[in-house]
C-alpha positions in Angstrom: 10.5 -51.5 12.2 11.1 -50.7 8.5 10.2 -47.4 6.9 6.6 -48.3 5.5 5.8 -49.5 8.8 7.2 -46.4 10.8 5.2 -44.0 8.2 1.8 -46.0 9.2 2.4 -45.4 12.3 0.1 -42.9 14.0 1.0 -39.5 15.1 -1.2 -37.8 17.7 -1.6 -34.4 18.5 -3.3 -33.4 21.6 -5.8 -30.0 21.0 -6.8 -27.6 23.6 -9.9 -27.5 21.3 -11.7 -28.2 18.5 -15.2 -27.9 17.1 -17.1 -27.9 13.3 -16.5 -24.7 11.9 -20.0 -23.9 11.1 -21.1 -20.4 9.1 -24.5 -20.2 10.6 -23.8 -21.0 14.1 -21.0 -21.8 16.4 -20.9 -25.6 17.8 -19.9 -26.4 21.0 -16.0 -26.4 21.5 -14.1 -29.3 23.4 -10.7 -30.4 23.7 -9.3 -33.5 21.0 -6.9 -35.3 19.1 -5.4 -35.3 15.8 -3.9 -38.2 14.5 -2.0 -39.1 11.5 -3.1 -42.8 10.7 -1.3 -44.4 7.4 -2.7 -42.0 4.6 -5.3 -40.5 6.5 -5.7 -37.9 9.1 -8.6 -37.6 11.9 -9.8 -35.7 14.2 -11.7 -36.1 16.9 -12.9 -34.5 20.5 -12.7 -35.6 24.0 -16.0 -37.6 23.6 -14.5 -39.7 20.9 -16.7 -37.8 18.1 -14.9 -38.3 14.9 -15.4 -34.5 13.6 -12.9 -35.4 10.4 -11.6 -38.6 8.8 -9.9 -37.7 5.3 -7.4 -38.7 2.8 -4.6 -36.5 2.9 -5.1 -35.3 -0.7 -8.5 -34.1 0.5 -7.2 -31.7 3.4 -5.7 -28.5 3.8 -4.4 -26.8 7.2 -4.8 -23.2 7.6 -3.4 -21.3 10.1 -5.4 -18.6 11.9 -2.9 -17.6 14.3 0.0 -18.9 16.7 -2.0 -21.5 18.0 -5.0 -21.8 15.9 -5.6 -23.4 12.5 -9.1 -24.7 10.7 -8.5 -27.9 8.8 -11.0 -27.7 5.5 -12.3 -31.0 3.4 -12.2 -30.2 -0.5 -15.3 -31.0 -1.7 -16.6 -31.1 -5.5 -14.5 -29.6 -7.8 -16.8 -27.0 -9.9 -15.5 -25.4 -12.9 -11.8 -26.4 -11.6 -12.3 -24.0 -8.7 -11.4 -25.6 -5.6 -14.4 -25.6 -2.6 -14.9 -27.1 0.2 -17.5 -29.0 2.0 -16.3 -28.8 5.7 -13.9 -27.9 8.2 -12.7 -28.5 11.9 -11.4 -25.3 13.8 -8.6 -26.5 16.3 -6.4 -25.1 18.9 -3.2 -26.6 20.2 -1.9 -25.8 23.5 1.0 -24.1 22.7 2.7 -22.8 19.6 5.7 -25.6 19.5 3.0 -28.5 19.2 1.1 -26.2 16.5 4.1 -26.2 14.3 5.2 -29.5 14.9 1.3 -30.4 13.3 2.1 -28.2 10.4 5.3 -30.1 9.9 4.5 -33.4 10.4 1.2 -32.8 8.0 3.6 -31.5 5.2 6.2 -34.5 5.6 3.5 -37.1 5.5 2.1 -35.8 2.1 5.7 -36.2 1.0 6.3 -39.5 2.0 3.4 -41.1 0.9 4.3 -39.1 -2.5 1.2 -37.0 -2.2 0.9 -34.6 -4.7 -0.7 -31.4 -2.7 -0.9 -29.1 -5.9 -2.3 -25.3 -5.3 -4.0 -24.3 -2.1 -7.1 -22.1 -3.3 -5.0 -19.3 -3.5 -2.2 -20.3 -5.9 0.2 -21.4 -3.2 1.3 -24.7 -3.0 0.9 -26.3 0.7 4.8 -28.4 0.3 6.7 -25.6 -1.1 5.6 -21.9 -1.1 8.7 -19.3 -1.0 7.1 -16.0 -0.5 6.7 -13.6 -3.6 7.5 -10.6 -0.8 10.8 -11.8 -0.1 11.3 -12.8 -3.4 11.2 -9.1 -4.6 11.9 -7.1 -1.3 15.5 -7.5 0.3 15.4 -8.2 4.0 16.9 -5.7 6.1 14.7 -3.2 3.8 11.4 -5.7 5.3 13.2 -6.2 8.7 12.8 -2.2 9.1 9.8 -1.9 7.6 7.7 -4.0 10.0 9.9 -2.7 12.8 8.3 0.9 12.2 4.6 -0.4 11.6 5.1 -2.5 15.1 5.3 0.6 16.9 2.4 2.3 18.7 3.6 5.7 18.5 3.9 5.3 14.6 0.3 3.9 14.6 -0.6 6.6 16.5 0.4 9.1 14.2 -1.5 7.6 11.4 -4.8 6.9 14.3 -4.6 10.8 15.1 -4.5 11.9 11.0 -8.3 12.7 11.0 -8.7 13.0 7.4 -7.2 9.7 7.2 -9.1 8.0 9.7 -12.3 10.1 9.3 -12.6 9.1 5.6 -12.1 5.5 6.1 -14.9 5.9 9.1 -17.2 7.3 7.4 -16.4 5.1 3.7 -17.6 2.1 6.3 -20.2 3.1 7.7 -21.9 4.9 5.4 -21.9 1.8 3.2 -23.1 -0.5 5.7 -25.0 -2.6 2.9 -22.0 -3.4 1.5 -20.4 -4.8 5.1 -23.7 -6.0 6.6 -23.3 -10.0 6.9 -20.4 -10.4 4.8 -16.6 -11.7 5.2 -14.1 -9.2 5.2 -10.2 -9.2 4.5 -8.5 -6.3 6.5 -5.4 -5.7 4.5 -1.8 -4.8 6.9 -4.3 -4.2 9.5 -1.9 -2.7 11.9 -4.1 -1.9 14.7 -6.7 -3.4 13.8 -8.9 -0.4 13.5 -10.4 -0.9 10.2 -11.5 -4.3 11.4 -13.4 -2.5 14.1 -15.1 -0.4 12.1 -16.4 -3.3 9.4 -17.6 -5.1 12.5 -19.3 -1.6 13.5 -21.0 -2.1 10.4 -22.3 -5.2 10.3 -19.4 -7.7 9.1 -19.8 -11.2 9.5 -16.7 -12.0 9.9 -13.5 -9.7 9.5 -10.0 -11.6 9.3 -7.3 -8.9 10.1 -3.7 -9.8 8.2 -0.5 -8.0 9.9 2.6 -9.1 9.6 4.4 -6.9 11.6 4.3 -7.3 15.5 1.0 -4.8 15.7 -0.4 -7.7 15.5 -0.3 -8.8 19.3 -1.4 -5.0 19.7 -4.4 -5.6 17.3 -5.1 -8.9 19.4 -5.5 -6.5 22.7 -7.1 -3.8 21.0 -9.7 -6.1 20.1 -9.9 -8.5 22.2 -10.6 -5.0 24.6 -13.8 -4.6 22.5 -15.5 -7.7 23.0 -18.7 -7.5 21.6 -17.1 -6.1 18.1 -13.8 -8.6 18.6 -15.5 -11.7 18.2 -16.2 -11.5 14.9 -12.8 -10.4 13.9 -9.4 -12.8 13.9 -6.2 -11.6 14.1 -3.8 -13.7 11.8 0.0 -13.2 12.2 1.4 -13.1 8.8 2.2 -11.3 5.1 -0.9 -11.5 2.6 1.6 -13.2 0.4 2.0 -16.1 2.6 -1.0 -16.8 4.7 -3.9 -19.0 3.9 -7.7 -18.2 5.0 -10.7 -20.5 5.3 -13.0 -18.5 2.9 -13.0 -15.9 0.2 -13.7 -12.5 1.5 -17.1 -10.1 0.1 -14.6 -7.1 1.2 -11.4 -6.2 1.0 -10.6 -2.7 3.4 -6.9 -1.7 3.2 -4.8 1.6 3.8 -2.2 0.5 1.4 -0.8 4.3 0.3 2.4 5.6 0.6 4.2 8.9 -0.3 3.1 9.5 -3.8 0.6 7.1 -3.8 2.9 3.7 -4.6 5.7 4.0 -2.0 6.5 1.2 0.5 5.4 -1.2 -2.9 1.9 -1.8 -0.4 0.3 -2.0 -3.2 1.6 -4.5 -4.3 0.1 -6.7 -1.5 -3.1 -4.8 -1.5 -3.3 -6.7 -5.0 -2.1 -10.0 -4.5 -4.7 -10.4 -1.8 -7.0 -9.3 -4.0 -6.2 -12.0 -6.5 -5.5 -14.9 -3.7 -8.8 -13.9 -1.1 -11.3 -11.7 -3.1 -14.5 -13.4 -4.3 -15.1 -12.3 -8.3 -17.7 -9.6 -7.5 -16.4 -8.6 -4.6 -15.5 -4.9 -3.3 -12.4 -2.7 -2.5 -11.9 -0.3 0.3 -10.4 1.9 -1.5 -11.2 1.0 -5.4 -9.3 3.3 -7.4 -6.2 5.6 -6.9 -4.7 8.6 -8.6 -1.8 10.4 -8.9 -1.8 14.3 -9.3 0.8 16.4 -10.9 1.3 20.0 -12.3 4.6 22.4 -12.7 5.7 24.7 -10.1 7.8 27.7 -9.4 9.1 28.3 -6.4 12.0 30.5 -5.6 12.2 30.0 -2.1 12.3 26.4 -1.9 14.9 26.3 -4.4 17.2 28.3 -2.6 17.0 26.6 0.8 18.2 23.7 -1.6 20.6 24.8 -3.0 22.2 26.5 -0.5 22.6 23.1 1.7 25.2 22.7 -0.8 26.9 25.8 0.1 28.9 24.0 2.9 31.2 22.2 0.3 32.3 25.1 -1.5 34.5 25.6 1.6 38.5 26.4 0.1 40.0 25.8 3.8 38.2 23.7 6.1 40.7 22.9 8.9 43.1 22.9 6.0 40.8 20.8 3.5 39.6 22.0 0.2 35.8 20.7 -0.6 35.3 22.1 -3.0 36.5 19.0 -5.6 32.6 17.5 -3.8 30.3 20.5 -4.1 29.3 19.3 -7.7 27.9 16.0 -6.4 26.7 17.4 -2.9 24.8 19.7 -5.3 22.9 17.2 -7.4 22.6 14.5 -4.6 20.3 17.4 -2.7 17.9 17.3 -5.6 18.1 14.3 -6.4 15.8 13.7 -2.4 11.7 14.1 -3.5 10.1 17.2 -0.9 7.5 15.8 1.5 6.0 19.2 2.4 3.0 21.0 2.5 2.9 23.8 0.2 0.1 26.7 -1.2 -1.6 25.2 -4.2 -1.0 29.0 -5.8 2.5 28.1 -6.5 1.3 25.5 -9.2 1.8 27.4 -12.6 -0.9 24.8 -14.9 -3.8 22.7 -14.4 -3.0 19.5 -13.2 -3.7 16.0 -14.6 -3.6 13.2 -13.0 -2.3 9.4 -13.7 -5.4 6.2 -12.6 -4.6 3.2 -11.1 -7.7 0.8 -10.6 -6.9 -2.0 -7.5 -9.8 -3.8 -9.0 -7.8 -4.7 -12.4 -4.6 -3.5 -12.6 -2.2 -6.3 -12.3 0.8 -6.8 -9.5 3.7 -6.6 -12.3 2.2 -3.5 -13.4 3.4 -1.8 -10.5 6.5 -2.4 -10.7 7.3 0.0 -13.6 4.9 3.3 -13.9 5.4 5.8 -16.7 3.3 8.7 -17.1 3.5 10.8 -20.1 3.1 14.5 -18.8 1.5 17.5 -20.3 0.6 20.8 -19.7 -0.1 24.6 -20.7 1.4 27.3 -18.3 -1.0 29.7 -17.3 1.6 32.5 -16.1 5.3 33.3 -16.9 7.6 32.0 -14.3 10.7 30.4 -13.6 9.3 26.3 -13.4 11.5 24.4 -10.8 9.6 20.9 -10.4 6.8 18.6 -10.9 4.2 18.8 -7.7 2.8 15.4 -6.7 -0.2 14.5 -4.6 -2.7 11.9 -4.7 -6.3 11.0 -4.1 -8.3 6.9 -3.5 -12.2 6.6 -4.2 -14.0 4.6 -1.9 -17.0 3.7 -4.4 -19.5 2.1 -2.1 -22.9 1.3 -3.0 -24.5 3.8 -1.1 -22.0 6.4 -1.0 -18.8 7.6 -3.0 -15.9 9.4 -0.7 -12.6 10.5 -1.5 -9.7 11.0 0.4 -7.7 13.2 -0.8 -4.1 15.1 -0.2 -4.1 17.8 -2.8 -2.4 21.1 -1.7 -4.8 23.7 0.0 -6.8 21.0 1.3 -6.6 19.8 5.1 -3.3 18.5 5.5 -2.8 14.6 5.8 0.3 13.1 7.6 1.0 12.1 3.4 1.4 15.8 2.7 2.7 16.6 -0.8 5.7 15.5 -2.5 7.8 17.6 -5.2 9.9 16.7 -7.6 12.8 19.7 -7.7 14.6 20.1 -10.8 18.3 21.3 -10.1 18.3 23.3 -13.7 14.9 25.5 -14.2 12.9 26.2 -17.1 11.9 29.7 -18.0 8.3 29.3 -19.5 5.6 31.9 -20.4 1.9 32.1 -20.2 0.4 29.7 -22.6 3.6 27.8 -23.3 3.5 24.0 -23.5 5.1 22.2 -20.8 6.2 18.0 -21.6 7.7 15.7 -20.3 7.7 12.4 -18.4 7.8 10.8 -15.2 9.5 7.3 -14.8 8.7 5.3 -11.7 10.9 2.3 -11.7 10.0 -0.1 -8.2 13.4 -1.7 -6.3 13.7 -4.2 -3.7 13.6 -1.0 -0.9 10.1 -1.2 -0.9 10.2 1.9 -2.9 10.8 3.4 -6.5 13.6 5.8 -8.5 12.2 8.6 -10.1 13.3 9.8 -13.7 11.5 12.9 -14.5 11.8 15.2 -18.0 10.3 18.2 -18.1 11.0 20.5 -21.7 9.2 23.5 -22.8 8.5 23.9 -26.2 9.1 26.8 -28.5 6.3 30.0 -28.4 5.1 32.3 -30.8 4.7 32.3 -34.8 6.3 29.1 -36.5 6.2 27.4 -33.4 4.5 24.1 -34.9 8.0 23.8 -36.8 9.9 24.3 -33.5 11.1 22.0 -31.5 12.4 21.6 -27.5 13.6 25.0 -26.2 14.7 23.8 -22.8 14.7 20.0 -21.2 15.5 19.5 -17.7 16.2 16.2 -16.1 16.2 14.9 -12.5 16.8 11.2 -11.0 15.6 11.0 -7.4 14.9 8.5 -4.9 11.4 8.0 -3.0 12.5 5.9 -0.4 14.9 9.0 0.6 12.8 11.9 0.8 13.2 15.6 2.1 10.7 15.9 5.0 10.2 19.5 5.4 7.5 19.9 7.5 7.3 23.8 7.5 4.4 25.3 7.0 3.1 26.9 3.4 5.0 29.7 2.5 2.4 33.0 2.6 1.9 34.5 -0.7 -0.3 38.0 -1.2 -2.9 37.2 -3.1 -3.9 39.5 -6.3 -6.8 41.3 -6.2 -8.8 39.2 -8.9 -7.3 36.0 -7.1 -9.3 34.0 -4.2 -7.6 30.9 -2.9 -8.3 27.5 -3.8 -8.4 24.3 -2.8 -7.8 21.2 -5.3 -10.5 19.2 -3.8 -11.4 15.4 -5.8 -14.3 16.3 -8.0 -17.0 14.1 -7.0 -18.5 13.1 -10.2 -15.7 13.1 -12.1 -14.8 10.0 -14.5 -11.9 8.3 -13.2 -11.3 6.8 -16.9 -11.0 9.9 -18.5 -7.7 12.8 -18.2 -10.0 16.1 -19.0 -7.7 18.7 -17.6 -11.0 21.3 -18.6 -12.3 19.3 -14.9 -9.6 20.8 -12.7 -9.5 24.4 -11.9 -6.8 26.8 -13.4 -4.2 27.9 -10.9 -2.6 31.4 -11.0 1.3 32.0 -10.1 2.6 35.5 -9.1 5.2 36.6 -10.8 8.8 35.0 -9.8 11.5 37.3 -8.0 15.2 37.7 -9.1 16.9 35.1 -9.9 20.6 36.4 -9.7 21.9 34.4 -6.7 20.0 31.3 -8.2 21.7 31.4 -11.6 25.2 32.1 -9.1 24.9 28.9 -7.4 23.4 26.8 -10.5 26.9 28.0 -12.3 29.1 26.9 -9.7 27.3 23.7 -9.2 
């Protein structure tokens, strides 16, 4: 048999089922056959109904899971947009004959020199290399999904209340926006966000996870029947996955530390791009990031002093001390995940907008953010203070969730940026600077942060930089220090405060007049500081 022959030949795949996929009701499911027939490909069930008969040109697999993929017909082609005008939902019998499908569908486009061109979402159906692994190295990945695969990670984030509370109560309260529409559940990991868009009246929720949570997801769900069918589970990164229809919704927790690490993000907006229909909705919309100066003695210290070890002269015979210089700076140069009292901020903060509904994916991948500020109090600055807050901007209600300092605590916390040379600065004194977030293939980002005070008093708008301080650090190496706040006696005319989102506030506009004043007490000695700096 020559090769023209042998490529008419058909190819049959036997289905455990299949039946129309149908958006107002479901059609009775029986087992079938697929079959590659010259440049064609049918399907049919055990009653010899021919559900699908189509060029090859005209149809494109997509898989739902291990086992199950819907095969849609493109229909007309409005506008250049790609629809289509039906679709057969199959299942094979096990996941070997399900990829051998796949396979064999891609290599008889090929040989019959079929030009696929873009799936709906930009990928192309032949050859598709994923823009994750393009950008993220693969042990960095490997870990990454390891961690999320874990229950008792997931339960960490489950049992974060103000986490999952606010995401609850974004849901349900905006039940008009869920009610009868398709929704996208971005890195679902447990799936429960998908539970609660079905609680509120989803169509259809299709939860992405590409880490193995997703067979956990499966259980959780398939545990809570009467919400789980309305809700499929696809194995798989945002990136690379295809799904039979545009989503109304797309319902994420895409933060990390400081807002952009782990490079979520990232994914958050590519499936934005690839599944989101054009006046479609985000769960979460918009994100900021909050900064403001900070003095505190105490924390520098403990730094410091972890440094201490390599000033050793005669350990077991060795001198350290040639290493204490770069012991020094590598201990600042790790960001602080902590928790600290929002008193030890010495200006008003302002804050840095990033909107998931436009801001594009290479956008992310280098953030600079000019920095100003006025000190309220004199004091010894050692850092930039970092927090963040997302809006949930539903149509019936607004919530934030929030991680600011001196509010309840989040298993985000706070992150500081400690500068290993302080500033001296003085009440009213101009603080500038910059921070420099540049994304690498860690799934995470290099800091580079400046922070200068500028000269105070008369003739100061001819002066220049007093005092610049610099600081590289790493966010995907971070300083947990999960102590609590350190207790500081309040003054008399001071009451404490809590940097809570301001509800109205718009997110467009950097009015530092919207965010509260913070007062500093005044520093302690410094002498043992200044010791240690000198020897450094």
């Amino acid at each position: 048999m020559d090769l023209v022959e042998e490529k008419r030949k058909q190819r049959e795949f036997a289905l455990a089922s299949v039946s129309e996929v149908s958006s107002s009701s479901s059609s009775s499911s029986l087992s079938g056959v697929a079959v590659f027939a010259g440049d064609r490909l049918q399907i049919r069930n055990e009653s010899n109904l021919i559900l699908l008969s189509a060029h090859l040109t005209d149809v494109q697999p997509f898989r739902l899971g291990p086992i199950e993929s819907v095969c849609m017909v493109e229909g007309s082609d409005a506008d250049k947009q790609t629809s289509y005008s039906s679709g057969v939902a199959i299942q094979f019998r096990n996941v070997e004959e399900s990829e051998a499908f796949h396979c064999v569908f891609q290599q008889w486009k090929k040989e019959f020199n079929v030009q696929g061109g873009n799936l709906p979402n930009g990928t192309n159906v032949i050859t598709s290399k994923s823009k994750f692994d393009e950008k993220i190295e693969s042990s960095s990945a490997k870990m990454y999904f390891h961690y999320y695969g874990q229950l008792l990670h997931q339960q960490n984030m489950l049992q974060d209340y103000v986490r999952t509370g606010t995401y609850y109560a974004a849901v349900i309260e905006n039940r008009s926006d869920f009610m009868g529409r398709v929704v996208v559940d971005v890195g679902a990991s447990s799936g429960i966000l998908s539970l609660f868009a079905a609680q509120a009246g989803a169509k259809h929720v299709y939860a992405v996870e590409a880490s193995e949570m997703a067979e956990y997801a499966r259980k959780l769900i398939a545990g809570n029947p009467i919400l789980g069918q309305r809700i499929t589970v696809i194995k798989g990164k945002v990136e690379d996955v295809e799904l039979p229809e545009r989503a109304d919704i797309l319902i994420s927790e895409p933060m990390g530390t400081l807002l952009v690490n782990e490079r979520m993000l990232e994914s958050y907006v590519i499936a934005r791009d690839r599944f989101l229909t054009p006046n479609g909705k985000m769960f979460p919309s918009v994100g900021r990031i909050h900064m403001a100066p900070f003095s505190d003695e105490y924390l520098f210290v403990e730094i410091a002093n972890k440094a201490l070890f390599w000033q050793q002269q005669n350990y077991y015979g060795v001198d350290l001390t040639p290493l204490h210089g770069t012991a020094f700076q590598g201990y600042f140069s790790q960001p602080v995940v902590d928790a600290f009292d929002p008193r030890l901020l010495i200006a008003a903060p302002m804050f840095h907008v990033i909107d998931f509904t436009k801001i594009k994916e290479e956008e992310l991948y280098e953030i600079d953010i000019p920095l100003r500020f006025i000190a309220t109090v004199g004091a010894r600055l050692h850092g930039l203070a970092c927090w963040f807050d997302v809006l949930f901007n539903g149509s019936t209600a607004r919530r934030w969730l929030t991680t600011a300092p001196g509010s309840p605590t989040t298993h985000w916390y706070q992150l500081r940026c400690v500068l290993s040379q302080p500033i001296y600065v003085v009440a009213g004194q101009e603080i500038t600077g910059r921070m420099h977030l540049i994304a690498h293939t860690a799934q995470s980002y290099t800091i580079y942060l400046t922070l200068s005070a500028k000269t105070w008093g008369p003739g100061a708008e001819q002066g220049g930089i007093l005092q610049t301080s610099s600081c590289k650090l790493d966010l995907k190496e971070p300083y947990y220090r999960m102590s609590q706040p350190q207790a500081y006696p309040l003054n008399q005319d001071q009451q404490p405060q809590v940097l809570l989102p301001t509800q109205d506030i718009n997110i467009q506009s950097q009015d530092l007049d919207e965010v509260e004043m913070m007062q500093q007490p005044s520093p302690k000695s410094c002498a043992q500081i200044d010791s240690l700096m000198q020897n450094a």
